[in-house]
C-alpha positions as CSV (number, residue, x, y, z in Angstrom):
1,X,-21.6,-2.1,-4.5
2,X,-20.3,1.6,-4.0
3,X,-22.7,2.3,-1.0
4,X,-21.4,-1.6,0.6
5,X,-17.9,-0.4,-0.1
6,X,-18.2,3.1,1.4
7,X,-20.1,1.8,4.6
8,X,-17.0,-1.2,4.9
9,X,-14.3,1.1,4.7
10,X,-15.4,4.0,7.0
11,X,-15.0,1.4,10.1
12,X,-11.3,0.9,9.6
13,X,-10.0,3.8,11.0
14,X,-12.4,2.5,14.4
15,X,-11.6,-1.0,14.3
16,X,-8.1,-0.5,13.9
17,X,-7.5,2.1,16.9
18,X,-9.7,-0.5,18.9
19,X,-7.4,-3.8,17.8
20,X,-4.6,-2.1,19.8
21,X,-2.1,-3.3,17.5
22,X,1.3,-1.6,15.6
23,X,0.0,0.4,12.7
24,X,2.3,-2.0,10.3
25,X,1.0,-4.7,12.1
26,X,-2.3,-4.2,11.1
27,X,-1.6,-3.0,7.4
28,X,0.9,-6.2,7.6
29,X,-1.8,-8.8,8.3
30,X,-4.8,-7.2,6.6
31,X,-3.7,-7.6,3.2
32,X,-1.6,-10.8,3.9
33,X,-4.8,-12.6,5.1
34,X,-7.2,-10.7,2.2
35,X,-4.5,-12.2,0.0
36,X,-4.9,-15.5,1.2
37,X,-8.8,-15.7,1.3
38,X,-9.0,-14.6,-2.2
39,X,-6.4,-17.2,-3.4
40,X,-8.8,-19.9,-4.4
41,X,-10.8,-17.6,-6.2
42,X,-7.8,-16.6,-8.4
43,X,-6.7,-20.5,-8.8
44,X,-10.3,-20.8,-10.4
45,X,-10.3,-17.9,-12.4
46,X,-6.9,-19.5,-13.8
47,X,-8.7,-22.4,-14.8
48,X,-11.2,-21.2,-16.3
49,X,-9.1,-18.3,-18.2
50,X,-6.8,-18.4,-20.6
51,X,-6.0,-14.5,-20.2
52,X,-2.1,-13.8,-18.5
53,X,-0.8,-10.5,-17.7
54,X,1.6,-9.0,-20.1
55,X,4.7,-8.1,-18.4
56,X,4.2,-4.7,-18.1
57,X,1.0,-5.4,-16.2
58,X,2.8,-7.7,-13.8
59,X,5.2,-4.2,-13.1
60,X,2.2,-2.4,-12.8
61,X,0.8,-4.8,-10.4
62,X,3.7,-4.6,-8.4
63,X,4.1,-1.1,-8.2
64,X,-0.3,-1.1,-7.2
65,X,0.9,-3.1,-4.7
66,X,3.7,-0.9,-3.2
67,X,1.9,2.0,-3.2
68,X,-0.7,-0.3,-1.5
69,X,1.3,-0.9,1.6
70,X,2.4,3.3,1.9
71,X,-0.8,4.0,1.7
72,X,-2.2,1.4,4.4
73,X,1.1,2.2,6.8
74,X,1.3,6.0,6.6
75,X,-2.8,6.3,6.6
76,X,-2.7,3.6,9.7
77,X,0.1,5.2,11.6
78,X,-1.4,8.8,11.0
79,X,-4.7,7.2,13.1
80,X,-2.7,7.3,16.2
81,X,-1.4,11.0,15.9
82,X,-4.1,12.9,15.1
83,X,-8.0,12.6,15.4
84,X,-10.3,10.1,13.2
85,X,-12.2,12.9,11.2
86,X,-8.6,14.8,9.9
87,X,-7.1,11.8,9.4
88,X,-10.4,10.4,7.3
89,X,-10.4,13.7,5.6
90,X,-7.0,14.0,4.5
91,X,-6.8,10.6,3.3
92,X,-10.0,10.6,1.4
93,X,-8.0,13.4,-1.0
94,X,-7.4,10.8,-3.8
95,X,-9.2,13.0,-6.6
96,X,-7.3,15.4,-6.1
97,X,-4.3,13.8,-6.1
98,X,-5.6,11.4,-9.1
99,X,-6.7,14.5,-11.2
100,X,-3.2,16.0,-10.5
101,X,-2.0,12.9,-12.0
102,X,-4.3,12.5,-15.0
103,X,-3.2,16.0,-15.8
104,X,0.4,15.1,-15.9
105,X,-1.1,12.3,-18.6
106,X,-2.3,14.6,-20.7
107,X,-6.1,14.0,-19.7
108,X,-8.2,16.9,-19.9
109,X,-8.7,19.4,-16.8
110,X,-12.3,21.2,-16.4
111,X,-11.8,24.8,-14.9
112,X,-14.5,23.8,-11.9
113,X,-11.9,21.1,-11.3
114,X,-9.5,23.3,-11.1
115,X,-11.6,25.2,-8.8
116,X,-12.5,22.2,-6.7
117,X,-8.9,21.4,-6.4
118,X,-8.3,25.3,-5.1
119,X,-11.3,24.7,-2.7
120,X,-10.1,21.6,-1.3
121,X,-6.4,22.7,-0.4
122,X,-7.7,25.7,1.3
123,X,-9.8,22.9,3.5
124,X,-6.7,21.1,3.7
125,X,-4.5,23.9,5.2
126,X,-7.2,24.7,7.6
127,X,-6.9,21.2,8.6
128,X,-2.8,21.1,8.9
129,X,-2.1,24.6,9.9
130,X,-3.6,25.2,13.7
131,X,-1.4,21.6,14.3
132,X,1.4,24.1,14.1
133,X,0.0,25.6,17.9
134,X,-1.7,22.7,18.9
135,X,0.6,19.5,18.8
136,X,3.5,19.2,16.0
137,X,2.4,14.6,16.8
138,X,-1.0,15.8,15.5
139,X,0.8,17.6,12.6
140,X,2.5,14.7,11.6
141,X,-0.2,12.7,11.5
142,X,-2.1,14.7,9.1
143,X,1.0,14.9,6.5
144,X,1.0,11.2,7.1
145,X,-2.6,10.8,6.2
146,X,-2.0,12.9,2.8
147,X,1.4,10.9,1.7
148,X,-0.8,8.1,2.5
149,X,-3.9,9.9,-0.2
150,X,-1.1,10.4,-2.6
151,X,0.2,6.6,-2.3
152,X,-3.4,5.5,-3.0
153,X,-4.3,7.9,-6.0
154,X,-1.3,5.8,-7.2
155,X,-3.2,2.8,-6.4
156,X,-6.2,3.6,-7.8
157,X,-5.0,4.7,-10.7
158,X,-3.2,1.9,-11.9
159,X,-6.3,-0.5,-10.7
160,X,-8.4,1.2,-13.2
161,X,-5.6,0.7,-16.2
162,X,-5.2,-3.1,-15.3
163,X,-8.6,-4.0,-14.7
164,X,-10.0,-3.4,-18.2
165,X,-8.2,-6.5,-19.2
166,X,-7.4,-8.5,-16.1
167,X,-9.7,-10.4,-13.5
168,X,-10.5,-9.6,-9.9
169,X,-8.6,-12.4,-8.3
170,X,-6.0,-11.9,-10.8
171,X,-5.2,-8.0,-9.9
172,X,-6.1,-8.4,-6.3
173,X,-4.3,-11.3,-5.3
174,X,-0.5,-9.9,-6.7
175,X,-1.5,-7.0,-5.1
176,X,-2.5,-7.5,-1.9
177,X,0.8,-10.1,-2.1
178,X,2.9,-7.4,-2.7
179,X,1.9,-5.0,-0.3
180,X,2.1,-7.9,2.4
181,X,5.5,-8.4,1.1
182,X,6.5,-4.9,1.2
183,X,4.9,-4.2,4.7
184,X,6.5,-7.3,6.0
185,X,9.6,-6.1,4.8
186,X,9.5,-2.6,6.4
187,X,7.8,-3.8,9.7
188,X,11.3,-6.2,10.1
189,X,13.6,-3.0,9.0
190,X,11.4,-1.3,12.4
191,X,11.1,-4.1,14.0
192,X,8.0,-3.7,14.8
193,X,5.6,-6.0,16.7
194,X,4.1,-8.0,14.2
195,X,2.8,-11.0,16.5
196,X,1.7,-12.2,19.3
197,X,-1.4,-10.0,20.4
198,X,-3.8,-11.5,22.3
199,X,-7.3,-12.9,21.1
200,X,-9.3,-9.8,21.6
201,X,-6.7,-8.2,18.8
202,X,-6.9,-10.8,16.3
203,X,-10.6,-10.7,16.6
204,X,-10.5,-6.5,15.0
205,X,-8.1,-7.5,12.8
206,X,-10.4,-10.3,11.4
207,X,-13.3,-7.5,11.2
208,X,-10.9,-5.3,9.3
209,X,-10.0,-8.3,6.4
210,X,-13.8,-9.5,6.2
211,X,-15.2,-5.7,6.6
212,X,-12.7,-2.8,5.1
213,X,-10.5,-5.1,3.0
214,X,-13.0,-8.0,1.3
215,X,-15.8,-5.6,1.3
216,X,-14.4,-2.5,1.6
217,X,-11.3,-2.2,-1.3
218,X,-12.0,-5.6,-2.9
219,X,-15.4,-4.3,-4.3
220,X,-13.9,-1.0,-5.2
221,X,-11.5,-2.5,-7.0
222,X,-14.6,-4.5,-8.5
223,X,-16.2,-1.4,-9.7
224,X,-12.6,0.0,-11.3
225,X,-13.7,-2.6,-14.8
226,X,-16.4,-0.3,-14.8
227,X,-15.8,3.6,-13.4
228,X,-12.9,5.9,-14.0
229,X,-10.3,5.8,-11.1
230,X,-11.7,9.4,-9.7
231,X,-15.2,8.1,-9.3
232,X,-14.1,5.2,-7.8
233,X,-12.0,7.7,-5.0
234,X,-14.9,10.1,-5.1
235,X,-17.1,7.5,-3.7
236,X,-14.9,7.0,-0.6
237,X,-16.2,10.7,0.3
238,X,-18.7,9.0,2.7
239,X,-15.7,7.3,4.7
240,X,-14.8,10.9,6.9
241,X,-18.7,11.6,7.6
242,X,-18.9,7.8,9.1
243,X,-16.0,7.7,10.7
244,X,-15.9,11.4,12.3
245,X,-19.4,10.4,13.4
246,X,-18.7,6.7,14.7
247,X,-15.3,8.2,16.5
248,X,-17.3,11.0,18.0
249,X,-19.7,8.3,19.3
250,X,-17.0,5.5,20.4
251,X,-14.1,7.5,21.4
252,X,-15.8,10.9,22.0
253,X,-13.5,12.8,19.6
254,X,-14.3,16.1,18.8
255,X,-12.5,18.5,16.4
256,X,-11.5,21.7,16.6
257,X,-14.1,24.6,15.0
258,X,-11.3,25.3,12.5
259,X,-10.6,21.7,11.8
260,X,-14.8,21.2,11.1
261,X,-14.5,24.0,8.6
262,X,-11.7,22.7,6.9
263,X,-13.3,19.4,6.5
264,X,-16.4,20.8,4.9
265,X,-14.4,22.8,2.5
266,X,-12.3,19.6,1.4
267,X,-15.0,17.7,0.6
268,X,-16.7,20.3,-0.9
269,X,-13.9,20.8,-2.9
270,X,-13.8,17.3,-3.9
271,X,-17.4,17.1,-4.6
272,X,-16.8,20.4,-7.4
273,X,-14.2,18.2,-8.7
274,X,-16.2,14.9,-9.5
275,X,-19.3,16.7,-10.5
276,X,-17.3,18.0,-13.3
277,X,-15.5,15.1,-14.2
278,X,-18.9,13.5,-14.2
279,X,-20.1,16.3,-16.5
280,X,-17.1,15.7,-18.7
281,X,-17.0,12.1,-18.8
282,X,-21.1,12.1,-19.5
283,X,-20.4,14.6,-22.6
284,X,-17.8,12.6,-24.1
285,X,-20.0,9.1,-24.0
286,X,-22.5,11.2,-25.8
287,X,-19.6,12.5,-28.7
């Protein structure tokens, strides 16, 4: 289900740069319309179980679904200022962010994680830094694309505490709800275009909701009942590779040498990190 996920999600950053549409726009309808689709699903799931949130779930949910919508409009915005492979990269920084956060939890901290999170900064400021020469829009895009990391480390992290004891349909639906809520709110604020578009648009923005959104977060949100949140994120590694390589094939986008490096060096980083959360998680199911 990790692999399916993976493959769904790397094709968002392409389909939604060829929709042509506002970057709320497209956060706006993806989750509004994933919302809707799953809806019938959560009315059986109602029927069939007794289970309610508590109310501190339903706060949780909320706040999963907020940080949904930052994550999808900063991450969806940063696509049009700087290339698909930074912006991939950057955004695929949730362990890091999500051990960060764990730490502040008290959860335990290996010293290769530590490392890995050393690692991966250095790849990140290699990444950021030459934007300073080459085009501050550029630069803005990839602080966009890590806010839009941080938002979803939130996400992911409060998936995995709700989904012990609550259903798919019943986290996803709130959620996605919410952060169609909250997008639609900020789009109006902007005013930014949220409809009409012609056909051709609303044809991408279908293959993001059936592709990224039912395949792509809705099955990592599956998996969250069973992984920790930083395995879940560590799978998502696979989105840059596939994307860099389907942007470079598509739109001809190549990076800069320094930008490559960096990109290696993040996910290498990241990679440190989960192999010795892995390594920590296997030793305590042994204890």
């Amino acid at each position: 289900m990790l692999i399916i996920a993976v493959i769904a999600i790397s094709w968002a950053s392409i389909l939604t740069l060829l929709s042509g549409a506002q970057p709320i726009a497209v956060a706006f309808w993806r989750t509004a319309i994933a919302a809707a689709v799953l809806s019938p699903l959560l009315i059986i799931e109602r029927k069939n179980n007794t289970y309610a949130p508590s109310r501190n779930e339903t706060i949780l949910m909320v706040v999963s679904g907020i940080a949904l919508a930052a994550h999808f409009m900063t991450w969806i915005e940063s696509l049009y200022l700087t290339n698909v492979a930074a912006s991939t990269t950057l955004v695929s920084t949730y362990p890091i962010f999500t051990l960060v956060m764990g730490r502040l939890i008290g959860e335990k901290v290996g010293k290769r994680s530590i490392l890995g999170t050393l690692v991966a900064f250095l790849g990140i400021v290699l990444i950021t830094v030459p934007e300073f020469y080459v085009s501050m829009k550029a630069l803005i895009g990839d602080l966009l694309a890590l806010v839009g990391s941080m938002s979803g480390a939130v996400y992911f992290l409060v998936g995995r505490f709700i989904r012990v004891k609550v259903s798919l349909a019943m986290y996803t639906v709130p959620v996605y709800s919410v952060s169609a809520l909250t997008t639609l709110f900020v789009g109006l604020i902007l005013h930014s275009r949220l409809w009409p578009y012609p056909l051709y648009t609303w044809l991408y923005i279908l293959m993001i909701v059936l592709g990224p959104m039912l395949l792509g977060h809705t099955l990592l949100n599956y998996s969250l009942r069973y992984s920790r949140a930083i395995t879940i994120t560590t799978s998502t590694l696979g989105e840059p590779i596939v994307a860099s390589l389907l942007a470079y094939i598509i739109f001809h986008q190549v990076p800069q040498a320094l930008t490559v490096v960096g990109i290696v060096m993040t996910l290498l980083g990241i990679y440190t990190v989960i192999s010795e959360e892995t390594r920590m998680q296997n030793d305590l199911s042994e204890d």
